[in-house]
N, C-alpha and C positions, 0 to 999 in steps of 0.2 A: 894328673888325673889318676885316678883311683881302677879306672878300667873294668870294675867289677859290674854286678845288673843292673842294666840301663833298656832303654826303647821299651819298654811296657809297652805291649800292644794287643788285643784279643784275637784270638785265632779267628777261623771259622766255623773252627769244629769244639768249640764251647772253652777249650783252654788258655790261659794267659800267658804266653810267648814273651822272648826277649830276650839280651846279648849279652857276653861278656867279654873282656879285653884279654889278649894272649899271654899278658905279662905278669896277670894279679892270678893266685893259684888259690881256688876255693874247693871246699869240702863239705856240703851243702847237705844239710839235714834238721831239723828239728831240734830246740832247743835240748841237752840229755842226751842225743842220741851218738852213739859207740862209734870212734873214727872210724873203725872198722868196715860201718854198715852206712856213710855217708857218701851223697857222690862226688867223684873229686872230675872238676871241671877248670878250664880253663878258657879259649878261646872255641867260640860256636853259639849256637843258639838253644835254648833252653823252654820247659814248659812246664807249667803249675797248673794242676785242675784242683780246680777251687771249691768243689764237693768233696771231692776224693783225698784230696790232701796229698797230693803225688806232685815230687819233682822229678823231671825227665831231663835229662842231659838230649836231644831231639835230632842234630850234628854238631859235630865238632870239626876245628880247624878256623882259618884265617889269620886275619888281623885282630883289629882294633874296630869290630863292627859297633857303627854308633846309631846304625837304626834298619830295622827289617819292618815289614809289609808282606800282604800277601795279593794276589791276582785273584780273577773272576770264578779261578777253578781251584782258588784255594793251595796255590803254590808259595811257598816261601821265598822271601828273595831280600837278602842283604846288602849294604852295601860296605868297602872296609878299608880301611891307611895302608900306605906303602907296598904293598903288596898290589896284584889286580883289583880293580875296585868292588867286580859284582859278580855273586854268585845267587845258585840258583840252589837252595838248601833241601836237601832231599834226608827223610828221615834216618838216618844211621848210618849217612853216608860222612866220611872225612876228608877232608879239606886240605887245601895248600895253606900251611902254614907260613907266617913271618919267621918265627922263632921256634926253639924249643920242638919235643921232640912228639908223637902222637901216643896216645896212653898204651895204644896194643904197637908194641917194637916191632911186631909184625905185619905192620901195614904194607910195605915196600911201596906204595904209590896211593897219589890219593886225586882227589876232585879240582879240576882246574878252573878257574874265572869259565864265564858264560862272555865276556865279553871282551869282541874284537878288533877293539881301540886302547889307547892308553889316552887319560885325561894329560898328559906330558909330554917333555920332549928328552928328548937323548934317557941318558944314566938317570935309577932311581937315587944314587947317592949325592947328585946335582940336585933335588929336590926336597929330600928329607932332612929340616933346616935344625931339628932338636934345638930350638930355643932362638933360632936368628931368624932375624924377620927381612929377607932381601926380596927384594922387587921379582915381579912375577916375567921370567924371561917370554920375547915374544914368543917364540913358538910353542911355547906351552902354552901360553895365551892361548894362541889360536886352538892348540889341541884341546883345553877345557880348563887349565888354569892349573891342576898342581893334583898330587897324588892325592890329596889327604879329604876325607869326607866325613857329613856327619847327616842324619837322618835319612830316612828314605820314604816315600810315596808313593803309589801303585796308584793312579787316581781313577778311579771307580764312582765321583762323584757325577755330577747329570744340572750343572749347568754350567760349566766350560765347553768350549767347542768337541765335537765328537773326535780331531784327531790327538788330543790329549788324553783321550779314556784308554786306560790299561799299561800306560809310560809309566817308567820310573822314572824319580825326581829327587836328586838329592844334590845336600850343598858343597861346594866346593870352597875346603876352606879357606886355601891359598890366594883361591881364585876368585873368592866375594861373590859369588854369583850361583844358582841354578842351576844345575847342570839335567840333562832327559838322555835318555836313554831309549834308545826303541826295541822291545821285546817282541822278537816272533818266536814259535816253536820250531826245532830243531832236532830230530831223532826224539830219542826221551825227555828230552827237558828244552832248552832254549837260548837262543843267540841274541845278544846285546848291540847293539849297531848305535853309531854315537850319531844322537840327534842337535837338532840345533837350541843352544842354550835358552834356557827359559826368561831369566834375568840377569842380567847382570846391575850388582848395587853400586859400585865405583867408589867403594868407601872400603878401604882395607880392613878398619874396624869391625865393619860387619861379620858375624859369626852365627850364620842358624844353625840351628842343633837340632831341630825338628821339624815337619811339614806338617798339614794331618789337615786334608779335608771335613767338614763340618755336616751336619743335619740338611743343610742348602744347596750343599753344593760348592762352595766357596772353602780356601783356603788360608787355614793360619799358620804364620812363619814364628818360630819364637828366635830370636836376634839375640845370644848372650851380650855381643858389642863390647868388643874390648881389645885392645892394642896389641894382646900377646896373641900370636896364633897356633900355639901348642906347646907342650914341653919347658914352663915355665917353672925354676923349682922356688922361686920365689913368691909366699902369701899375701904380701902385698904390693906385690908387682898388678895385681888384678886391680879393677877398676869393677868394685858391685853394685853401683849405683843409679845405671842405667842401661839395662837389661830393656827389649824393646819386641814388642807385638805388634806384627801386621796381619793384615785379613787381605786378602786377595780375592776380588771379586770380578766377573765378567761381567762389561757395560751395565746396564741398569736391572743387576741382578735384586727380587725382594727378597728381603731377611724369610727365612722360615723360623716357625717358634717350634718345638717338637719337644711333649710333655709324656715321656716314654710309661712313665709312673700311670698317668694319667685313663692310658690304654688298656682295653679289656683284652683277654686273650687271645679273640677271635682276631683281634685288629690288629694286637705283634704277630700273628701267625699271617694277616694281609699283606703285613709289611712286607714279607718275604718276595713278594713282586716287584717292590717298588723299585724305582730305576735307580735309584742313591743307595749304593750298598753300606752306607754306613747305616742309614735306616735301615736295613735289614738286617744288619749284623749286629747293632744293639737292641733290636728287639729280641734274636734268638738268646744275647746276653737276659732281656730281662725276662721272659718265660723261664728260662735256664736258674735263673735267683728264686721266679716264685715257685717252683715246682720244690726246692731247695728249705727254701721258708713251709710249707708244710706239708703234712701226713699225707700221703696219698694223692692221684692225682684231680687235677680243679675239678669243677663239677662241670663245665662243658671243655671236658678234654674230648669229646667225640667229635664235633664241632671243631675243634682246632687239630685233630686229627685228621678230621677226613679232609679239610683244606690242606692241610701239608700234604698227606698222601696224592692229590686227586695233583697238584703241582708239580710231586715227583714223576707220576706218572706222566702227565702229559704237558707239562713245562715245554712253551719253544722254544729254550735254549739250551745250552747245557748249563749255564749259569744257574740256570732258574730253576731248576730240576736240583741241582747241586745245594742250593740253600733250603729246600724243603728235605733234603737228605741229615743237612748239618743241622736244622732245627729240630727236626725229628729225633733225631741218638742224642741232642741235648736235652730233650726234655723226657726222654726214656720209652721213646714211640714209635721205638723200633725192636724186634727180634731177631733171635739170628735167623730164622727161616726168612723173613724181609731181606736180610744183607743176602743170603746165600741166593736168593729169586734173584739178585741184582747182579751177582757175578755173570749172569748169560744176558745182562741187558745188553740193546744194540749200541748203546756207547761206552767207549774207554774209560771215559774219564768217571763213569758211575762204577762202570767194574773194579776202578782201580780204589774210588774212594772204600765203596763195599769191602776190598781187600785189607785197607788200612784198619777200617771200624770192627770188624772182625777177629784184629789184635791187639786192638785196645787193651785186653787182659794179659797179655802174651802168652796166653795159653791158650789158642785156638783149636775148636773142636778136632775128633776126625774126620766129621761132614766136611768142615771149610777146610782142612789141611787133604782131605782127597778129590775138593773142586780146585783147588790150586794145584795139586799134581798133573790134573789136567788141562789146565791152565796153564802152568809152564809149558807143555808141549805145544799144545795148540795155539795158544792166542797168538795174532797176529798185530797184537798192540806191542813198540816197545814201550810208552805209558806204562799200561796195565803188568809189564814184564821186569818194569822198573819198579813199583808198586811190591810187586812178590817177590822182589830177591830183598828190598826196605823191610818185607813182612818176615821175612829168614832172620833178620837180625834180630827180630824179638821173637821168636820163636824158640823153645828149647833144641839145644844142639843136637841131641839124640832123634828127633821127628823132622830132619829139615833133607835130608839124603836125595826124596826121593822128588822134591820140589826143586832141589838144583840140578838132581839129572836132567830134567826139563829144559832150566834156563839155561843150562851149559851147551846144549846140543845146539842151538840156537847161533851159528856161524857168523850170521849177518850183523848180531849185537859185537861182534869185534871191534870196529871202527866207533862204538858208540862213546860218547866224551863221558857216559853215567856206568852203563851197566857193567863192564867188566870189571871195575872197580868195586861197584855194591857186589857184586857176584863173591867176590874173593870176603869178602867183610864178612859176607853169609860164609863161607865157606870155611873159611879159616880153622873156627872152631871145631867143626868137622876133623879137621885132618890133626888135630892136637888129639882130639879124643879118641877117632875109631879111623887107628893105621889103613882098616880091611876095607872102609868105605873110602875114604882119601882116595888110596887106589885105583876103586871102580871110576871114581868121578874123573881121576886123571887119565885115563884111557878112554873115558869118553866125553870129555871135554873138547868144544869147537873153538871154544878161547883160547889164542895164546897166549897172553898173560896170564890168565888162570892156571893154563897150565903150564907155565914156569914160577909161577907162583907155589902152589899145589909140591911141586918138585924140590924147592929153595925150600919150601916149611918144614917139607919130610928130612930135608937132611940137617936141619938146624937143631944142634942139641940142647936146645931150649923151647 
């Protein structure tokens, strides 16, 4: 395996997402363009906006991730070999690695699995067969079949039973079978609890490499089906001849037909309610194309404005409110005074997005860079606190001082599994450039790690 981009999937927020493997080292730029000015990537997850012509390296770190998804609120979530299986990808945050070393030498610590199970039993070096194919010991069985996985699913679709909405779902390769996961929230991000397997196929051949709910509601599996189950350095050791698709349906589910094409603006802007987020999330794909395909915006963009707006506003969920937010900045139906009105909305999770959509250029205003100083202090989300130390990493290192005094005072984010880590990532660059600021922040930092971070960097003569 080649290891390189793989799992193409669309965000929420109008970009096209996707993984790469630990082992293959890319330098990713535009045909011509200068090694210099290319981004050097390896293991994490990645992002293209497909107007703008932008690749984003998004985080970094893990395995061998072979398939990400995202949740109802627009969260990232991978799943990855030999190492822990699932994490929870937060923008510019970095990751435990398998191998190899993290691009900044100054990391000293990075982001750990979300989840607190192991698909195995005993030793991972009992497990990772590099090329042998031995019987799957029982208590790994029972634990969920073997370290190694390939795609993932957040199922968001609306005709499966209601306790499968929001699980993740990915395959076990060892293991032939389904594996679920149960996602709850946990401080700033979220805990993984090992649910009870979804399938199991009883054929060791089987090999899905992908899940992805449909337009209905219903599930397709794609089955490479073939004898080797990984690390094969032999080309015709494979068998490509019968490659195999399943649809996974609940009892007497009817087919939906959905001609996205077909749809007037007003009606992908409806779609934003509908209870199948994949209908919702390819319609903001296709308003997002036509706005792209011509001059100017349609001719009832008021009409499909004021339904988004009137959704954001008074959406009853947070979900629902959230898709009229991500339809909205993809089709350019928003201002920064819109995001900056949302930084004080009564939920986090709109505060938090508003935070991200505001550094979209990474050069945020001083309006939104003095409602985030304030914001560091104050908010009572660590969401939203997660969000603004994410937003410090793209932010110019010169303007970020006075938004980490903020999060740093913030005592209680110590035990948190996200933020001391993004804390320092923001920070770092800080204390490489302005000795005089480093200082103040290390004296009035509540974090200990940060602040034996902060101290380890000052004294490193690099």
């Amino acid at each position: 395996c080649g290891e390189t981009l793989n799992s193409f999937i669309w965000g929420p927020d109008g970009w096209l997402y996707g993984c790469h493997g630990v082992f293959t080292h890319s330098r990713v730029g535009k045909p011509g363009t200068a090694d210099a000015e290319r981004v050097p990537f390896n293991a994490g997850v990645w992002r293209y906006h497909p107007t703008r012509h932008i690749f984003e390296a998004f985080a970094q770190g893990t395995s061998n991730p072979w398939g990400v998804d995202f949740n109802a609120h627009g969260q990232c979530f991978i799943e990855a070999c030999v190492i822990p299986h699932f994490f929870h990808m937060i923008q510019g945050g970095r990751y435990q690695r398998q191998g190899g070393q993290h691009f900044n030498k100054h990391t000293y610590d990075d982001i750990k699995t979300i989840a607190n199970h192991l698909h195995y039993a005993g030793n991972i070096r009992d497990h990772a067969h590099w090329g042998k194919t031995p019987g799957v010991p029982s208590a790994t069985g029972a634990a969920g079949g073997g370290h190694a996985h390939a795609g993932l699913m957040i199922y968001l679709g609306d005709s499966w039973p209601a306790q499968y909405r929001g699980q993740a779902f990915m395959n076990n390769i060892h293991g032939a079978r389904i594996n679920m996961d149960i996602l709850k929230p946990r401080g700033s991000g979220y805990v993984a609890s090992h649910g009870a397997d979804f399938v199991q196929f009883n054929d060791r051949w089987s090999q899905i490499i992908n899940l992805r709910y449909d337009q209905d509601g219903s599930v397709y599996l794609i089955d490479w089906y073939d004898k080797n189950q990984c690390h094969s350095r032999e080309p015709d050791s494979h068998d490509r001849s019968n490659g195999r698709v399943f649809k996974v349906v609940y009892q007497n589910e009817k087919r939906t037909t959905v001609d996205l094409a077909k749809r007037t603006h007003m009606e992908l802007a409806q779609l934003q309610s509908h209870p199948n987020e994949w209908q919702a999330r390819h319609a903001r794909r296709a308003l997002q194309e036509r706005l792209a395909k011509q001059n100017g915006l349609p001719q009832d963009f008021a009409k499909v404005d004021a339904i988004l707006k009137t959704q954001l506003a008074k959406g009853k969920t947070t979900a629902l409110r959230l898709r009229a937010l991500w339809c909205l900045h993809g089709i350019s139906g928003l201002n920064e005074a819109d995001l900056l009105a949302l930084l004080k909305d009564r939920d986090a999770m709109l505060r938090a997005w508003a935070i991200q959509l505001l550094c979209e250029s990474k050069k945020p205003s001083a309006a939104a860079r003095g409602e985030f100083a304030r914001m560091a202090r104050e908010d009572k989300s660590p969401i939203v606190r997660m969000y603004l130390a994410s937003a410090m990493t793209r932010t110019p290192v010169a303007q970020r001082a006075e938004v980490l005094t903020g999060l740093l005072s913030h005592a209680e984010d110590a035990t948190d599994p996200n933020l001391p880590h993004l804390y320092w990532y923001a920070t770092e660059p800080v204390v490489t450039a302005d000795k005089t600021a480093a200082i103040v922040l290390l004296s009035k930092t509540k974090i200990p790690k940060v602040r034996q971070f902060i101290t380890r960097r000052l004294a490193s003569k690099q």
